[in-house]
C-alpha positions as CSV (number, residue, x, y, z in Angstrom):
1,X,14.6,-48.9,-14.4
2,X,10.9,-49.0,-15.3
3,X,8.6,-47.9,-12.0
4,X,7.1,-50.7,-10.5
5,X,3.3,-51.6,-10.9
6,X,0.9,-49.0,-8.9
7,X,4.0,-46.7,-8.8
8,X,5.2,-49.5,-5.6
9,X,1.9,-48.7,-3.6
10,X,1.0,-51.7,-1.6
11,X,-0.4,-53.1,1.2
12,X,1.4,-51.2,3.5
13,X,0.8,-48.2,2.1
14,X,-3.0,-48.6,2.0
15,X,-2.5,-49.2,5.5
16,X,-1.8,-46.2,6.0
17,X,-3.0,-44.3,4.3
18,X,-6.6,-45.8,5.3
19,X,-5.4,-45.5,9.2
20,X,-4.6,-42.0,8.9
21,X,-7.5,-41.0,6.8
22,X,-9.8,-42.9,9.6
23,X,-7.8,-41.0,12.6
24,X,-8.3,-37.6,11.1
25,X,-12.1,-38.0,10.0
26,X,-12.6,-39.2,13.9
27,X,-10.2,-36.2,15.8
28,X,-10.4,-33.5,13.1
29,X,-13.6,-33.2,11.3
30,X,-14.5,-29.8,9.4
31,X,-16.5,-28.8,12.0
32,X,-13.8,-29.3,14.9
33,X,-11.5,-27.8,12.2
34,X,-14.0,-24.7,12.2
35,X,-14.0,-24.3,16.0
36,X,-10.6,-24.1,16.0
37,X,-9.2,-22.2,13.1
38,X,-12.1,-20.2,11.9
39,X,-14.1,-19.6,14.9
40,X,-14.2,-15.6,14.5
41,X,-13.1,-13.6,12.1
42,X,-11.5,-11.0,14.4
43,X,-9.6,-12.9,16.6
44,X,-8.0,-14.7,13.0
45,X,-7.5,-11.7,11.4
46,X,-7.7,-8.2,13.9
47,X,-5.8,-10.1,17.2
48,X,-2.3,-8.5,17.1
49,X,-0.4,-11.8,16.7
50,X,-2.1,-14.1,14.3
51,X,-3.3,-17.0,17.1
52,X,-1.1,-20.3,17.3
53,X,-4.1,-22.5,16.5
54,X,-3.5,-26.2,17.0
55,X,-4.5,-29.8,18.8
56,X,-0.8,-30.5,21.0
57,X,-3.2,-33.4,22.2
58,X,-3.6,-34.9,18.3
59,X,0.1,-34.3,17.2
60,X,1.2,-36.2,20.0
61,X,-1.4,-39.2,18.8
62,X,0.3,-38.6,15.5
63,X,3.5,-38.7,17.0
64,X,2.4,-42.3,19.1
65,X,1.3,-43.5,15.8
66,X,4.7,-43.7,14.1
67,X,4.0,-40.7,11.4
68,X,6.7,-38.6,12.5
69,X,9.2,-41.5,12.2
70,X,7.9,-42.5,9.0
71,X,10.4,-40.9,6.7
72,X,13.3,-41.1,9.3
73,X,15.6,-44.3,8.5
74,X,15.6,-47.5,10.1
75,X,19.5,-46.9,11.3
76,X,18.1,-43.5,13.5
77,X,15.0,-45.2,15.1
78,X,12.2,-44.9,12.7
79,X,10.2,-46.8,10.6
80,X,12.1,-46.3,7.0
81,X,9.4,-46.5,4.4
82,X,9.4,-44.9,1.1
83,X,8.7,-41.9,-0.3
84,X,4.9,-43.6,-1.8
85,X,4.4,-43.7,2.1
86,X,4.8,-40.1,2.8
87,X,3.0,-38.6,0.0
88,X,0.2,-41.0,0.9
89,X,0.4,-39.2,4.4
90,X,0.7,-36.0,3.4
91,X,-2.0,-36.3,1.2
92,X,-4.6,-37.1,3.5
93,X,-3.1,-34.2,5.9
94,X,-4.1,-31.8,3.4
95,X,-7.6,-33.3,2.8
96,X,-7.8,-32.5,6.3
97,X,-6.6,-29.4,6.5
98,X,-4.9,-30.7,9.6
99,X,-3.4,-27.6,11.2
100,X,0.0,-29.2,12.8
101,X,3.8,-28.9,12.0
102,X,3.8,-32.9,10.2
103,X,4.5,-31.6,7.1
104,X,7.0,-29.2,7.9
105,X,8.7,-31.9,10.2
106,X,8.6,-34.3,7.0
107,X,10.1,-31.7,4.8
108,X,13.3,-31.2,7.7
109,X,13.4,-34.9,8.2
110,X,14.0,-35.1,4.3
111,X,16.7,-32.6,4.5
112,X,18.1,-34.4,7.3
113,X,18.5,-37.7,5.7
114,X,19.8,-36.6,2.8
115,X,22.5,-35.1,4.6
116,X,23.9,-38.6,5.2
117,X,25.8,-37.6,8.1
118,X,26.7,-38.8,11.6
119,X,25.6,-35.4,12.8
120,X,21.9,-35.9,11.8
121,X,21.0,-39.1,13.7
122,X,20.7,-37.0,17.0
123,X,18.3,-34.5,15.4
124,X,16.4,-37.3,13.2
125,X,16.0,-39.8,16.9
126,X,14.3,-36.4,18.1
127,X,11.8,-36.1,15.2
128,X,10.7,-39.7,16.1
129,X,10.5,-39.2,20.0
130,X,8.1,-36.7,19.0
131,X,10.0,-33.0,18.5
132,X,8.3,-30.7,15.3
133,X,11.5,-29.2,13.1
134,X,11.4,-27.1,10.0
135,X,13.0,-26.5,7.5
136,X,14.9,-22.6,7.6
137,X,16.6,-22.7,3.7
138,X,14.3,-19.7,1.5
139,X,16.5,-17.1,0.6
140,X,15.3,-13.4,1.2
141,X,15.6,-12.8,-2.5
142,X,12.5,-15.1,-3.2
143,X,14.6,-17.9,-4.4
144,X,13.6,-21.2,-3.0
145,X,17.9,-22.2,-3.5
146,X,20.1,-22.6,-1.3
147,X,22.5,-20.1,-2.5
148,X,20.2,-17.1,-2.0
149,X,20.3,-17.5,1.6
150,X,21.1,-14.5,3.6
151,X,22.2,-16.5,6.7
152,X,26.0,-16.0,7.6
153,X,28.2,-18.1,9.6
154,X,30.6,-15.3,11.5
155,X,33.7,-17.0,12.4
156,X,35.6,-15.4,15.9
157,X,38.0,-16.4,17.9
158,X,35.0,-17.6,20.5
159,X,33.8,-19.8,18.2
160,X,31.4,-19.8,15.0
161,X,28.0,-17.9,14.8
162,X,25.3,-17.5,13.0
163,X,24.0,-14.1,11.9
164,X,20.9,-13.0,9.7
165,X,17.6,-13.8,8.6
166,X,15.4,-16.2,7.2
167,X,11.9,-15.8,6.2
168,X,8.8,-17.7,5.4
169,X,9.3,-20.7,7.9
170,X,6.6,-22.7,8.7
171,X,5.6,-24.1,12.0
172,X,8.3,-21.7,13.6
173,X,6.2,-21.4,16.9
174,X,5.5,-25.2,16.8
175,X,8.4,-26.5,15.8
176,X,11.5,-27.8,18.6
177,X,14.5,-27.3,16.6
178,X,15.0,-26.1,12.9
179,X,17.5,-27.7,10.1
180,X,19.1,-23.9,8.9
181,X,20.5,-23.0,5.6
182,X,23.7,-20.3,6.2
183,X,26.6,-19.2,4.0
184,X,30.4,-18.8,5.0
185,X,33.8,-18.1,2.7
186,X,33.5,-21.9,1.6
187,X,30.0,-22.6,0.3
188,X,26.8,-23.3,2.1
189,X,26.4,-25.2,5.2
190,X,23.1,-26.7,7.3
191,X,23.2,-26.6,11.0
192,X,20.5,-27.8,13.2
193,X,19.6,-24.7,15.9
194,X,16.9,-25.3,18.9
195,X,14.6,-22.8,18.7
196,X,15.4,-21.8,22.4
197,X,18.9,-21.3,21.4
198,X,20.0,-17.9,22.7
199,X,19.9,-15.5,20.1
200,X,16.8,-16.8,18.1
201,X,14.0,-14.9,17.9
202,X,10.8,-16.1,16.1
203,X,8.8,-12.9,14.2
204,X,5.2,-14.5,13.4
205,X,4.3,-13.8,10.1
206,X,0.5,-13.1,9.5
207,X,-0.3,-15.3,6.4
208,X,-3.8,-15.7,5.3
209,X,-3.7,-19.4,5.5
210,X,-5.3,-19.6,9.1
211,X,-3.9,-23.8,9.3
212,X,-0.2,-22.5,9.2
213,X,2.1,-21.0,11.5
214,X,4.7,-18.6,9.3
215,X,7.3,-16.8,11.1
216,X,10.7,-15.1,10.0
217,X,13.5,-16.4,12.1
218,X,16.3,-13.6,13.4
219,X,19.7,-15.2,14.2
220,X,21.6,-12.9,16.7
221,X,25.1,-14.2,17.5
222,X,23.7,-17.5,17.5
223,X,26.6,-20.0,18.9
224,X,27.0,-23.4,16.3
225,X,27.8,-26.6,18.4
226,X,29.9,-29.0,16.6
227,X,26.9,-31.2,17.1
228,X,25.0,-28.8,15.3
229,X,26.8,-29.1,11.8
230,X,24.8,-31.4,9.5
231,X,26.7,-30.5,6.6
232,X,29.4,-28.5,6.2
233,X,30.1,-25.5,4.1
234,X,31.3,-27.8,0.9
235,X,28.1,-30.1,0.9
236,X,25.4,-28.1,2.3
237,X,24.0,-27.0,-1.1
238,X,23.9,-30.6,-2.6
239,X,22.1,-32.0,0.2
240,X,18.8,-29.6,0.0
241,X,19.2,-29.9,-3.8
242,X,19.1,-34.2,-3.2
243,X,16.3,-33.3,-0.8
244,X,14.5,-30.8,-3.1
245,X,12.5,-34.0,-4.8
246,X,10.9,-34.7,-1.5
247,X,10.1,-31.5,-0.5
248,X,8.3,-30.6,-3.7
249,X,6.7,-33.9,-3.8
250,X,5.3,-33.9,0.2
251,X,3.8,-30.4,-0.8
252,X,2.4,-31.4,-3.8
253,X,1.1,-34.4,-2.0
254,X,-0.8,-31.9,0.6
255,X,-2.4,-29.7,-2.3
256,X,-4.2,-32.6,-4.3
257,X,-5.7,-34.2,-1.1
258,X,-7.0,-30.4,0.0
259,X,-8.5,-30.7,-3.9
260,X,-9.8,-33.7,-3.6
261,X,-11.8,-32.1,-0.2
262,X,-12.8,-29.1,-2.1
263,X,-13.8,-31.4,-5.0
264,X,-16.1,-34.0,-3.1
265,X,-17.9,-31.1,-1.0
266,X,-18.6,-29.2,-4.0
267,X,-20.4,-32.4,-5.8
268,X,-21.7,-33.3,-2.6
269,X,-23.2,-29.6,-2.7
270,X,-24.6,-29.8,-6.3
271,X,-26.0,-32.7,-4.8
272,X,-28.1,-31.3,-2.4
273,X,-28.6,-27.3,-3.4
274,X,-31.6,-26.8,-5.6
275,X,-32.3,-23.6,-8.0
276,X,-35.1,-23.1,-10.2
277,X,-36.9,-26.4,-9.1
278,X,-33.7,-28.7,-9.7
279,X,-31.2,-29.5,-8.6
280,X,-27.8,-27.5,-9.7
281,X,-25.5,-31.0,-10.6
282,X,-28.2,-30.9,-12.9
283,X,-26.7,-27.8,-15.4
284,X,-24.1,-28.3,-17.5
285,X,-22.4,-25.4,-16.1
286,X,-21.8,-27.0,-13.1
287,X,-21.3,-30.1,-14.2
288,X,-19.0,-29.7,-16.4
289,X,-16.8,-27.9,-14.2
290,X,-16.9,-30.6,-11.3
291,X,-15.8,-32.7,-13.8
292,X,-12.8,-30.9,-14.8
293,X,-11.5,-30.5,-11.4
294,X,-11.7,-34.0,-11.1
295,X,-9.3,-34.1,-13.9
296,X,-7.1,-32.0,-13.0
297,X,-6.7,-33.4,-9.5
298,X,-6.9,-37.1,-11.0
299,X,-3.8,-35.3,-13.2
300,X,-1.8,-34.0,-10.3
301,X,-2.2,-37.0,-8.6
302,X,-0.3,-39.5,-10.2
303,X,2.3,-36.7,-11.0
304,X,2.8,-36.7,-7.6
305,X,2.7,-40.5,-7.0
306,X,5.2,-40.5,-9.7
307,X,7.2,-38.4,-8.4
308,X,7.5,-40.6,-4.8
309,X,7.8,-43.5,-6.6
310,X,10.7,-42.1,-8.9
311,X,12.3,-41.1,-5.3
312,X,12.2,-44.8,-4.2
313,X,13.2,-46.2,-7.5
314,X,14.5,-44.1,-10.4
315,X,16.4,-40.9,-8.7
316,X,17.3,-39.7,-11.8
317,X,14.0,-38.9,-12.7
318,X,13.1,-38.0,-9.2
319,X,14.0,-33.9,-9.7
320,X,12.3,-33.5,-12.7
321,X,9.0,-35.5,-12.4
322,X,8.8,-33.2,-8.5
323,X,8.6,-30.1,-10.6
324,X,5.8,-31.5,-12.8
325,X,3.9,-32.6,-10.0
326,X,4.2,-29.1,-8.1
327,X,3.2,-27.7,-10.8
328,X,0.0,-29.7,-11.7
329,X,-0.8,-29.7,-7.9
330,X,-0.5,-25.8,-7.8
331,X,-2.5,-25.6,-11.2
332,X,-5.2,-27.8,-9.8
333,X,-5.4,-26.3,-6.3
334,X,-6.0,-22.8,-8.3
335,X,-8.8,-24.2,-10.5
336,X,-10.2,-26.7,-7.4
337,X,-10.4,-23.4,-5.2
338,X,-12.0,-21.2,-8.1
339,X,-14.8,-23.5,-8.7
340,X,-15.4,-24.6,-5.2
341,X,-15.8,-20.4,-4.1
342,X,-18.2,-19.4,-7.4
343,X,-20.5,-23.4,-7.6
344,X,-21.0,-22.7,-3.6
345,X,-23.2,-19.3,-5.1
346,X,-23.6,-16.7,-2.5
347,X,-22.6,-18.9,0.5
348,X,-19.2,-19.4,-1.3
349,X,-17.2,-16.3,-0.4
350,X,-18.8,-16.0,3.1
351,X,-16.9,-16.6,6.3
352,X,-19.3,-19.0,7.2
353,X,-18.4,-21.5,4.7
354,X,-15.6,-23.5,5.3
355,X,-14.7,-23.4,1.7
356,X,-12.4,-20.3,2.2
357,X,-10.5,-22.3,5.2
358,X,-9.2,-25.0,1.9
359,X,-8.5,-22.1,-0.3
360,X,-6.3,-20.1,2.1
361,X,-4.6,-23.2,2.5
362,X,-4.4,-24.0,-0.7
363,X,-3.5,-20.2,-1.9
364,X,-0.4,-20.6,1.1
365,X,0.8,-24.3,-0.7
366,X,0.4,-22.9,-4.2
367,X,3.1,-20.5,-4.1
368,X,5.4,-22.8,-1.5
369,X,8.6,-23.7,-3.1
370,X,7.4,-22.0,-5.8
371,X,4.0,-22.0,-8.0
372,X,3.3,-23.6,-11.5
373,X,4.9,-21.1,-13.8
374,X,7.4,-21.3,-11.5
375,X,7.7,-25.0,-11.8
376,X,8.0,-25.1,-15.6
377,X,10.5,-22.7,-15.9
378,X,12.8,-24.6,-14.0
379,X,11.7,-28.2,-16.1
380,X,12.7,-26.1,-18.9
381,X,15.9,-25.5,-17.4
382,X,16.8,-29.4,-16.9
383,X,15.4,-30.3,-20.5
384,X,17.8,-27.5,-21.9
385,X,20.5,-28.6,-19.8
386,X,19.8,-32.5,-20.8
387,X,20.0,-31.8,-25.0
């Protein structure tokens, strides 16, 4: 099946993506984004636990504006749309920088769905009345699979438990409930844990990325509910690998529209900054480079648009055309944040520039479900694998 015309984005979409792009220039400009995230250096950096930096007041306008039920289906209460939709969401999230848990609730929501199950409709109606989840599934090897979890599920004669650790979550402190990866005898399951379940305990991470919340989440004799199973043991793996399109797509999503930021500032500044009685949009060697990042975002971009549109209408192609897009989106984030630091001159690498607040986030993004290298290797995987 051929994609559709404009990879399937229509009025709808440019709806909203036009809404949300309106709400965050009007609650979260760079200068509110500033205030709150990079305010001081010490209290970012020095303070013993990295500070929980975040608008409750403009996630819970987010939340009255439908975007956490965008991805959730129809049947649980939400608003159903395709995949197009929420990379056109997530996209403008990253040009703000928008320091929230909507991606990471977007990446569990996707997990959730996926798991097809009667189990997930509680968890997905809460992500629509407004609760933040994540996503708990990296391994403590460094594997982004599902089968290099750590997580245990301890069967005793009380019941069935959940033992271990699991690293690099995002939005831990934000987030309501999270959608956990874990390993018993017969495969890997998912269950869905409150994070005030007895027996969690959140370790903040401190990431350089000052717009994300990262914490490692320790699992102590954690009870499972039977409401809490969203997949069991013998499907858990092939519901994050269904989901793993999406996820790789919404992140790739976030890094072009932080690109596109760091791209329009920097022409802006060329624009504006002069040097030896011109001008600097006026030498080549800053041209030149403006106009390559423009490629290489323009590049990632419809990888990633692609990719969502291969989700709503050609699955088969859905895994493989993710990858490329991560990939191209990592690449580009790298290049976007190189140029944007050195064409800023001296100003670039200061704190007082709010350059380093897209890189950080764009450094965090980059390596996220794994970077471009990354990426490739595992395209070259599903090419051998195809012949």
């Amino acid at each position: 099946m051929a994609q559709p015309k404009d990879f399937g984005f229509g009025s709808e979409e440019q709806m909203l993506r036009d809404s949300a792009r309106k709400f965050l220039k009007d609650n979260s400009p760079i200068e509110k984004l500033r205030a709150l995230v990079a305010k001081d250096h010490k209290i970012a950096y020095e303070s013993p636990v990295q500070p929980l930096a975040w608008d409750e007041k403009i996630w819970k306008q987010m939340v009255e504006l439908g975007w956490t039920a965008l991805a959730v289906p129809e049947s649980a209460g939400g608003a159903g749309m395709k995949m197009i939709a929420v990379a056109a969401l997530a996209e403008e999230i990253g040009r703000a920088a928008l320091p929230s848990p909507l991606i990471a609730t977007l990446i569990a929501t996707a997990v959730l769905t996926h798991a097809k199950s009667d189990a997930a409709t509680p968890w997905l109606e809460r992500i629509v009345a407004g609760d933040a989840a994540s996503f708990a599934g990296p391994g403590s090897e460094g594997s982004w699979l599902p089968d290099a979890t750590s997580m245990r599920v301890k069967t005793t004669g009380d019941g069935a438990f959940l033992e271990g650790t699991v690293p690099f979550v995002q939005e831990a402190r934000k987030a309501a409930f999270f959608v956990v990866v874990a390993r018993d005898p017969k495969g890997v399951g998912l269950y869905a844990i409150p994070a005030d379940a007895p027996g969690v305990k959140i370790r903040p991470d401190r990431v350089v990325d000052l717009t994300r919340d990262q914490a490692s989440l320790v699992f102590d004799d954690v009870r499972i509910d039977k409401d809490a199973i969203i997949a069991t043991p013998a499907a858990g793996a092939s519901v994050v690998a269904a989901a793993l399109p999406s996820i790789l797509t919404i992140v790739a999503a976030d890094l072009c529209g932080a690109a596109e930021w760091q791209l329009q500032t920097t022409a802006e500044y060329a624009r504006v900054r002069t040097q030896f009685d011109r001008l600097i949009g006026f030498f080549q060697a800053v041209k030149h480079p403006i106009v390559n990042v423009m490629i290489d975002v323009d590049r990632a971009r419809s990888l990633t648009y692609a990719a969502a549109c291969a989700i709503d209408t050609e699955p088969g192609e859905a895994l493989r055309l993710a990858r490329m897009a991560k990939a191209a989106a990592s690449d580009a984030a790298a290049f976007a944040s190189s140029r944007s630091i050195q064409l800023h001159g001296g100003i670039g690498f200061t704190w007082e520039c709010d350059v380093h607040i897209y890189v950080k986030r764009q450094k965090h993004n980059q390596f996220y479900f794994g970077d471009g290298p990354y990426q490739r290797a595992k395209i070259a995987e599903l090419i051998d694998r195809a012949a």
